[in-house]
C-alpha positions, -999 to 999 in steps of 0.1 A, spaced: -267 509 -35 -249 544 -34 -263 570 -58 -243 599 -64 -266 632 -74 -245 659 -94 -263 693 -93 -259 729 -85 -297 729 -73 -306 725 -38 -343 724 -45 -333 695 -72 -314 680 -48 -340 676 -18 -368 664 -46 -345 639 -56 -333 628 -21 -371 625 -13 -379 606 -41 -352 580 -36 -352 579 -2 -390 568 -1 -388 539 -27 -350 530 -21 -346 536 18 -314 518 16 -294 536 -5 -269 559 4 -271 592 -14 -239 614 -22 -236 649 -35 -214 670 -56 -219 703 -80 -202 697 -111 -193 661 -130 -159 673 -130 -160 669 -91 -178 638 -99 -149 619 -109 -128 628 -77 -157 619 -54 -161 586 -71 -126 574 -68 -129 575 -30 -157 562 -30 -176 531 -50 -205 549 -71 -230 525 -80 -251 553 -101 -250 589 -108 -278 610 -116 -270 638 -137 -288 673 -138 -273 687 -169 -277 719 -162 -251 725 -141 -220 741 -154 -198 711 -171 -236 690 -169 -228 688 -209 -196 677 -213 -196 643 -226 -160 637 -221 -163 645 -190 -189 620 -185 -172 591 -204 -141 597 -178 -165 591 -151 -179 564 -161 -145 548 -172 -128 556 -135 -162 546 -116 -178 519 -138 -214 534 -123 -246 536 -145 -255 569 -153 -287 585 -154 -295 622 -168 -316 644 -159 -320 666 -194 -348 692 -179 -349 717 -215 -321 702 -228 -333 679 -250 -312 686 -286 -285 668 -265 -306 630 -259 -278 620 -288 -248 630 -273 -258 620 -236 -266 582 -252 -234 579 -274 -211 587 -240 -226 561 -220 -257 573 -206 -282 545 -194 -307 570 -188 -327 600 -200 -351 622 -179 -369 653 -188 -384 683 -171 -416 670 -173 -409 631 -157 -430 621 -129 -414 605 -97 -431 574 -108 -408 581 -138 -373 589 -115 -385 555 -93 -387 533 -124 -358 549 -139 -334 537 -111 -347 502 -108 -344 495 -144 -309 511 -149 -299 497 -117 -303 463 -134 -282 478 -165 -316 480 -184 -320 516 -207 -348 538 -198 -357 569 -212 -388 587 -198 -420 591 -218 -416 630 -229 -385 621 -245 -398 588 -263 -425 609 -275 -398 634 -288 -378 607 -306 -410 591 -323 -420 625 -338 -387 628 -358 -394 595 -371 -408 611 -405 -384 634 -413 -355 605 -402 -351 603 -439 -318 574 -430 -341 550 -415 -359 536 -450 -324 526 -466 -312 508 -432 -340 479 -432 -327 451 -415 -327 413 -432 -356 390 -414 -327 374 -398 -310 406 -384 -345 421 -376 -353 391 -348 -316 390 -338 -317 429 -335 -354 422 -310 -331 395 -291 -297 417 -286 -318 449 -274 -327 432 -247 -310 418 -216 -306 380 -225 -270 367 -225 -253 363 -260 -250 322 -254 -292 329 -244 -296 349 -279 -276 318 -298 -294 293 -283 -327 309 -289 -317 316 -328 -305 286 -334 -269 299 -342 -233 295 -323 -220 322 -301 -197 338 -320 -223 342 -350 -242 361 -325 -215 389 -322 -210 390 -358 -250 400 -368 -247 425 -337 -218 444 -350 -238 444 -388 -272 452 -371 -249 485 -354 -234 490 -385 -266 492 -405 -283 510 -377 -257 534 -370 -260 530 -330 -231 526 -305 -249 506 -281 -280 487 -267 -298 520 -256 -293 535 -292 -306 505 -308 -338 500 -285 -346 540 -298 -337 527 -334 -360 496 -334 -389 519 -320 -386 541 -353 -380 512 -375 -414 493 -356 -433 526 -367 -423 528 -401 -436 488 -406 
């Protein structure tokens, strides 16, 4: 596996390298400063994941980020430290990821292994952080999903195959892919990370 760290922060950069080398001594680690560099590195070179620190100068630039993962196909992992008002933006542009400030290495570690099998992970600050705007997430009551949707919603959030989810529920294929694009309509998410946040708040509000 070859991760590619993007930050302007040297001590950020050895804490990482540390971290990954002593659960994942196998991987090859690249380096680069910026996400716009990103892109150039990675199309030299396969990138099986990136791990953002968004503070560095273009560490915010979602488009920027969709282009990378468009040209590299990696997973992508960011590391939010303070900024937090942009867990929204970083999940709509592809992120498979969030870290904040506060995640442990235990965190980091479990973080790669998961997104490293395509599975979202968001650390525990930032699940905390989302489950205390559930109250004033006024949107939420008048999206309630149909019994049906609800259990097809559980199914699709996770990482079972759509013929797995049809054959589970009882329903063809192609059924399947009609109830996800209502459940992401109702829901207003873009993708299977969004809706594992959404079903969190909607499990709270039960």
């Amino acid at each position: 596996m070859t991760i590619l760290i993007v930050t302007d922060s040297p001590l950020f950069e050895v804490g990482l390298q540390a971290i990954i080398k002593s659960e994942f001594s196998e991987a090859q680690i690249l380096q680069t400063n910026t996400l716009k560099s990103s892109i150039a590195l990675s199309a030299g070179k396969p990138v099986h994941m990136m791990l953002l620190d968004a503070s560095v100068d273009d560490g915010k630039d979602t488009n920027l980020l969709k282009a990378f993962k468009q040209s590299s196909k990696a997973l992508v992992m960011v590391h939010l430290g303070d900024e937090l008002v942009y867990i929204y933006p970083f999940i709509r542009a592809g992120a498979n990821g969030l870290l904040s400030k506060k995640c442990t290495s235990a965190e980091i570690c479990e973080g790669i292994k998961k997104v490293s099998k395509n599975l979202p992970f968001v650390s525990s600050e930032i699940q905390q952080l989302l489950l205390s705007h559930i109250t004033s997430d006024k949107v939420i009551a008048s999206q309630g999903l149909t019994k049906k949707e609800s259990q097809l919603a559980e199914l699709i959030a996770t990482t079972k195959t759509r013929n797995e989810i049809a054959a589970i529920a009882g329903i063809n294929p192609q059924t399947v892919t009609t109830y996800k694009r209502k459940i992401f309509q109702k829901l207003m998410v873009n993708n299977i990370l969004e809706l594992n946040i959404k079903l969190k708040k909607l499990t709270v509000l039960r």
